[in-house]
N, C-alpha and C positions, 0 to 999 in steps of 0.2 A: 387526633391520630395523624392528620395530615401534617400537621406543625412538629409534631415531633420527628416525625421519620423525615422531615426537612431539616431538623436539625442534626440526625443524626447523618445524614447524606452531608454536611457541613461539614461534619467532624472527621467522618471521613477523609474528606479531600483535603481538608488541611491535615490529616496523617500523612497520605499520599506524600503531598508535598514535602514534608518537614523529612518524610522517611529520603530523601532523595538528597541531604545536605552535603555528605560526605562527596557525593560526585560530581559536586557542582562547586570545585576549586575553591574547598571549605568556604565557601558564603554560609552562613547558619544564620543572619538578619538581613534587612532589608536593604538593600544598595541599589545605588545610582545607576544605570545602565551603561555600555560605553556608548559615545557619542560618532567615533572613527568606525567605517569600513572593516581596516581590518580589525581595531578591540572587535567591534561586532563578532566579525568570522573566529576570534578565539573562542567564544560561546557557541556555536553552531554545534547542531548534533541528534536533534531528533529527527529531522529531514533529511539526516545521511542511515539512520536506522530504518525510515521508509522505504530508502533507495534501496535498501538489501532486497524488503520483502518484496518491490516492487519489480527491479530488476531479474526477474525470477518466468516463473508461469506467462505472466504476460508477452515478457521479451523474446526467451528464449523458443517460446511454443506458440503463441496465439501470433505473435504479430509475422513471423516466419508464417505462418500457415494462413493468417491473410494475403503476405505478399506472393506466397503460391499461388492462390487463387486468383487474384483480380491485378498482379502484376503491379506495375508503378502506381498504377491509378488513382489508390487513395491515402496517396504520402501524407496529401494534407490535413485530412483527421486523424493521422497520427500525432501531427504534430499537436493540431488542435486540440488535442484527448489530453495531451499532455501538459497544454499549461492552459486551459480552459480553469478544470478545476481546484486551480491552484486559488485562487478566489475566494471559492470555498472554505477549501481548507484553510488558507488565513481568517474568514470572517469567525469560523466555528472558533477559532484557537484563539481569537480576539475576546469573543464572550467568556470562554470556560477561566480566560486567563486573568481577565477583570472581575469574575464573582467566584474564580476559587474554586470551580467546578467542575468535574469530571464528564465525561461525551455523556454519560448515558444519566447522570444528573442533570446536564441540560435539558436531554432530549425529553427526561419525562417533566420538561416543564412549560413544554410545545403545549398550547390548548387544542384542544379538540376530545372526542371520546376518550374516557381511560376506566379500566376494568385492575385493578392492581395498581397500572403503571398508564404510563400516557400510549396511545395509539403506536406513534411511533419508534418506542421503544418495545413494540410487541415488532412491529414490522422493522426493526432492529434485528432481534432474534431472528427473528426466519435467514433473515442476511446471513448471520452468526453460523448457521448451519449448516448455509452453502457457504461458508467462507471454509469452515473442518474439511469440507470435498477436498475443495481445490489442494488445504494443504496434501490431504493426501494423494493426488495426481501428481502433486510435486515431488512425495516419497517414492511413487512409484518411477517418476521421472528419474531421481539418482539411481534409483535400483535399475534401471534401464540402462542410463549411464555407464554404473558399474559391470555389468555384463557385458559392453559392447567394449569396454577397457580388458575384458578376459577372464573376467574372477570368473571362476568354474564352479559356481553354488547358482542354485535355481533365485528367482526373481524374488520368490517371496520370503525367502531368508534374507537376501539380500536388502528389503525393502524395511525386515522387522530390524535389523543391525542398524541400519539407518533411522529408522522413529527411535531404538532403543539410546544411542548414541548422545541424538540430539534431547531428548529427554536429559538425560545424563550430565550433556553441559550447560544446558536450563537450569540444571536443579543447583549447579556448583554456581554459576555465574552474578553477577549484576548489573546495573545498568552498563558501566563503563566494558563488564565484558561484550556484552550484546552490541554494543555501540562501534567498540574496534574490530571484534571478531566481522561483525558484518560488513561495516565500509573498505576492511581488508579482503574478504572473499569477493567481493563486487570488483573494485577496482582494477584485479590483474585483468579479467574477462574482458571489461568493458573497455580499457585502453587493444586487448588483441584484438577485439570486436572492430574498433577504428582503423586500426592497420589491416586487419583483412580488405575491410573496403576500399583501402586506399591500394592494395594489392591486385584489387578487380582490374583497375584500369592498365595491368600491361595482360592480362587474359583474353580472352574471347568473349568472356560476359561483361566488359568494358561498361561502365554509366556515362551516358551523354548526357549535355543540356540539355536536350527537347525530351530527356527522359523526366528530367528533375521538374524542367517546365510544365508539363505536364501531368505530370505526380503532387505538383502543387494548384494544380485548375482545381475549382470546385468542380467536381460533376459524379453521379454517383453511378456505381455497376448495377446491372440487375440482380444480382444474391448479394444482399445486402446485409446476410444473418449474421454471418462472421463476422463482419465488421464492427457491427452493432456490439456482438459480445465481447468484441477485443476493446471495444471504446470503454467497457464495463473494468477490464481488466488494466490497458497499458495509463502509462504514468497512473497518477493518485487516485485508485480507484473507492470504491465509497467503504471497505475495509480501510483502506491509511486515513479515508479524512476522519474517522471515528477514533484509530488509534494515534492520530497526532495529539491531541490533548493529553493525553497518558505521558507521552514520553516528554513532552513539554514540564509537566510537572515533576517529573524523575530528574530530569535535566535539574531543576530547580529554578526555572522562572516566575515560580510562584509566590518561591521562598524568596525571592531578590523583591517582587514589587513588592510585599507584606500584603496584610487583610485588606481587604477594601475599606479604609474608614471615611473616607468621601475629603479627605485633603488636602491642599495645592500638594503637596511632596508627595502623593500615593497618585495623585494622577500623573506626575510629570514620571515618576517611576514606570508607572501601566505606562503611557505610551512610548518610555526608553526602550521595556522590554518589548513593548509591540512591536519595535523596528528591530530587533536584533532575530524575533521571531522568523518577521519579514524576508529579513537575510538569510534566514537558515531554509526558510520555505524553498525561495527563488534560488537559493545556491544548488540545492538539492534537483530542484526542478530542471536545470541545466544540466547534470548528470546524468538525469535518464532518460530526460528527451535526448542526448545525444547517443546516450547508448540504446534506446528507444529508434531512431532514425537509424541507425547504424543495422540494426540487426533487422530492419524492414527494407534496406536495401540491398543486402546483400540476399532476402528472402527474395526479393522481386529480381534481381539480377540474373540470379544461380536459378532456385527454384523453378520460376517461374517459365524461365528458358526452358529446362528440362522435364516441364510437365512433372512438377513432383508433389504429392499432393502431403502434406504431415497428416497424420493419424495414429491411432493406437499399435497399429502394425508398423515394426520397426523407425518408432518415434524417432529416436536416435538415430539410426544410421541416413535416415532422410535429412538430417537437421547438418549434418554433418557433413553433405553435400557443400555446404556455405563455405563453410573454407575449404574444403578439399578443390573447392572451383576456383579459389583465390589465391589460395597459398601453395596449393599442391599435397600432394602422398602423406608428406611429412607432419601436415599440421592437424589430422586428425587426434594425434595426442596432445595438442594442444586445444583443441576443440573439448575433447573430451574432457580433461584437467579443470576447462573453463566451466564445462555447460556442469561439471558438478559442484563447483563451488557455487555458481550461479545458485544454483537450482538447493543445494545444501543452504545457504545464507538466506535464500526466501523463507525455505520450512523454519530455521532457524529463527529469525522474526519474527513472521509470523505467529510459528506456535509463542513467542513469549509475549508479543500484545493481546493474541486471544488470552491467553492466561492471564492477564491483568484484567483484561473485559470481563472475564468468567468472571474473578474474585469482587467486580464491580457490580457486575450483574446481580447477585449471591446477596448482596447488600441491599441494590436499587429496588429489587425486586419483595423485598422484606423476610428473603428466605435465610441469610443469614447475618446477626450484627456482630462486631467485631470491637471485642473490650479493649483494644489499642492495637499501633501500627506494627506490632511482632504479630499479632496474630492471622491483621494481614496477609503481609509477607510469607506467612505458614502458606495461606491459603493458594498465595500466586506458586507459591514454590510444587505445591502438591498438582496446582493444575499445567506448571511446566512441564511435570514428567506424565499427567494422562493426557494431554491431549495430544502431542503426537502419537502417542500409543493409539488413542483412538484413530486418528486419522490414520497408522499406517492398518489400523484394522479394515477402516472401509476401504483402499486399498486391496486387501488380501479377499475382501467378498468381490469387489466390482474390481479385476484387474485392466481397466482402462484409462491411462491418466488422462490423457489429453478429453475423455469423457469427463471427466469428474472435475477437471481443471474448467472445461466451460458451465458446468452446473455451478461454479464460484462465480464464473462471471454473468450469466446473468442475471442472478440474485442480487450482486455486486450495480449492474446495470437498470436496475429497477427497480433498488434502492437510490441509485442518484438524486433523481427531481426531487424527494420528498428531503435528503438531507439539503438541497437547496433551498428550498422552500424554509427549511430550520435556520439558516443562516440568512434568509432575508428577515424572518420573525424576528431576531437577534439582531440584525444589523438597526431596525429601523421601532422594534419596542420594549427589547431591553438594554441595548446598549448606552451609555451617558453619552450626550451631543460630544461633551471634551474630547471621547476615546475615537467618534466616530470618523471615519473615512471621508475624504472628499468627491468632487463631484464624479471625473472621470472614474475612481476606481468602484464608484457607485454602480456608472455604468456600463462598466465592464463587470461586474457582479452580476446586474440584471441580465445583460447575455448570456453568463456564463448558465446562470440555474433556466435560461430558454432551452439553450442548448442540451441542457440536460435530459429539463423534461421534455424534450422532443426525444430522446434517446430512451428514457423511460418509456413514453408512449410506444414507441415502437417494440421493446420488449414483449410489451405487454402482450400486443395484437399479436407478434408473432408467435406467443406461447401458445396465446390460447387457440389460434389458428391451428396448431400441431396437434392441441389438446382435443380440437374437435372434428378431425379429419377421421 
């Protein structure tokens, strides 16, 4: 039984892949990688589709409402958060990309306990389910949005226009739409997001050195909760390192190194495309740490000065405060234009990597198999149009986003160390010596899944500390 359902998780992934050729600048065999910089950067593009969903909930909401709270103080686990698990994410995306295999086909191949499926892809799901929260704090989020722009319709119509929508262009789209539409709604924000900042300094909310200095000291505050939960959510939280293999093989890096037959010419391939990976990781990772640091100082600048705290009560027009302190009167409609696309390009993502996990899941899980890659494709399409519907339904019971956006992170957050822990598995007992990494990036690996599972740990205590009060 076990042999089989391996091979049919096999076939799977190389459907995956092969379904993904058209978009991947007709490649349909196996090709050399570029070896230049920029050939590289012509290939980038699944770590510009994380950027969408990541730039989103995290940025716009949690890291704003950290730097409310605790001021400059903790710039530097923002920055941290951000390219910490980027380590990660390339170790995972190194394995799935040398054995042809999809996140959650790795993951149930983690030993430890399995009942169905391996341990960690049951403690996968749970993630999975705080992850539908969040999207829907995010639908509520544009519905917020959109009422503080004037549409004169209550929230939760607005909210269902919104999941219906994006539903809508889930179900028309492909990879290459999700791809552009997203790095286009991110992009305008994040460039006004840097100009805001740089706007601060002829205000009254001015950033000095000894703020930045400061903001960069290690040292931690006494409410450490939000923190914690914003480290679950800003840059690559444990949602993108799962859906980075997905779009990796959409992309068609799969289809470029071929099957694994164990040959000089399939390994020199795997490590061409490991480096273009690479490039697509860090390029990406540079976008949102800077739109990431952008939007936590202008939270600590403005915010924080005026004692404002972000919450479910008038989420938006507190948020709004950031540029209105920087820019003036006038840039509220440019706040507004931004924090929706923002916040529209997250659910957008989002809902279509959860749709690709669902239809992966469906398989991994032995609940449904799939006679070829059209039927697939059915499967992802069907689950692009329910699950934002779901999400804006939780939504329309619990109307609290910024509630529902932290029950993503820290699921997201306490999910970390264990998908660490999966990429040292992989780094050091299923990887081939040829593919593997050398010394330092070893041991910048090893910090990074420390760092995690100290953040995990901390999760933990504090839930269950709430849980038992």
């Amino acid at each position: 039984m076990r042999c089989e359902k391996g091979r049919r998780s096999r076939k799977v992934a190389t459907l995956t892949a092969a379904g993904a050729v058209r978009s991947f600048r007709g490649v349909s065999t196996p090709r050399d990688a570029p070896t230049s910089l920029f050939g590289a950067l012509r290939f980038i593009g699944p770590g510009l589709i994380l950027t969408a969903s990541i730039v989103g909930s995290g940025e716009l909401i949690v890291t704003p409402k950290l730097a409310g709270e605790v001021g400059f103080d903790l710039l530097w686990l923002i920055v941290a958060g951000c390219v910490v698990k980027v380590f990660v994410q390339i170790e995972i995306g190194r394995f799935t990309l040398a054995q042809q295999k999809t996140s959650l086909e790795a993951f149930d191949e983690v030993p430890g306990p399995r009942w169905r499926v391996s341990w960690l892809v049951w403690l996968w799901l749970l993630m999975y389910l705080c992850a539908i929260s969040q999207v829907g704090g995010i639908v509520g989020g544009v519905a917020e949005t959109l009422a503080a722009g004037g549409w004169n319709v209550s929230r939760p119509v607005l909210a269902i226009i919104v999941g219906g929508s994006c539903s809508l262009l889930l179900a028309v789209g492909s990879y290459k739409w999700v791809e552009i539409g997203s790095t286009a709604m991110v992009a305008g924000f994040t460039v006004a997001t840097v100009v805001a900042v740089g706007a601060l300094q002829w205000t009254e909310f001015r950033i000095g050195s000894s703020d930045v200095v400061r903001g960069l000291s290690f040292h931690l505050p006494q409410n450490f909760g939000t923190a914690f939960a914003a480290l679950g959510i800003i840059g690559v939280g444990a949602s993108e390192l799962v859906y980075y293999p997905y779009w990796c093989l959409e992309k068609g890096y799969g289809v470029a190194t071929g099957r694994p037959d164990g040959s000089d010419a399939w390994f020199a391939r795997a490590r061409g495309w490991m480096r273009v990976m690479r490039t697509d990781a860090w390029f990406s990772a540079v976008i949102y740490t800077v739109a990431t640091v952008a939007f936590y100082l202008l939270g600590a600048a403005v915010l924080h000065a005026k004692k404002l705290q972000v919450t479910d009560k008038g989420l938006i027009d507190t948020l709004a405060h950031m540029f209105l302190g920087s820019l003036g009167a006038w840039s509220l409609w440019v706040f507004l234009a931004g924090a929706f696309f923002v916040l529209y390009s997250t659910a957008f993502a989002a809902s279509a990597s959860n749709a690709r996990l669902l239809a992966d899941a469906l398989s991994v899980f032995g609940v449904k198999k799939y006679a070829d890659e059209a039927a697939r494709v059915r499967m992802v399409r069907a689950a692009c149009i329910g699950l934002p519907l779901y999400a804006t339904a939780l939504y329309l019971i619990w109307e609290k986003p910024v509630a529902l956006v932290f029950v993503g992170g820290v699921g997201q957050g306490i999910m970390l160390p264990f998908l660490g822990l999966a990429a040292l598995y992989f780094r050091y007992r299923r990887t081939d010596v040829r593919l593997r990494p050398g010394g330092a990036w070893s041991l910048a690996l090893w910090l990074a899944v420390a760092a995690l599972a100290l953040a995990g740990a901390y999760q933990v205590v504090d839930l269950v500390t709430k849980l038992t009060r």
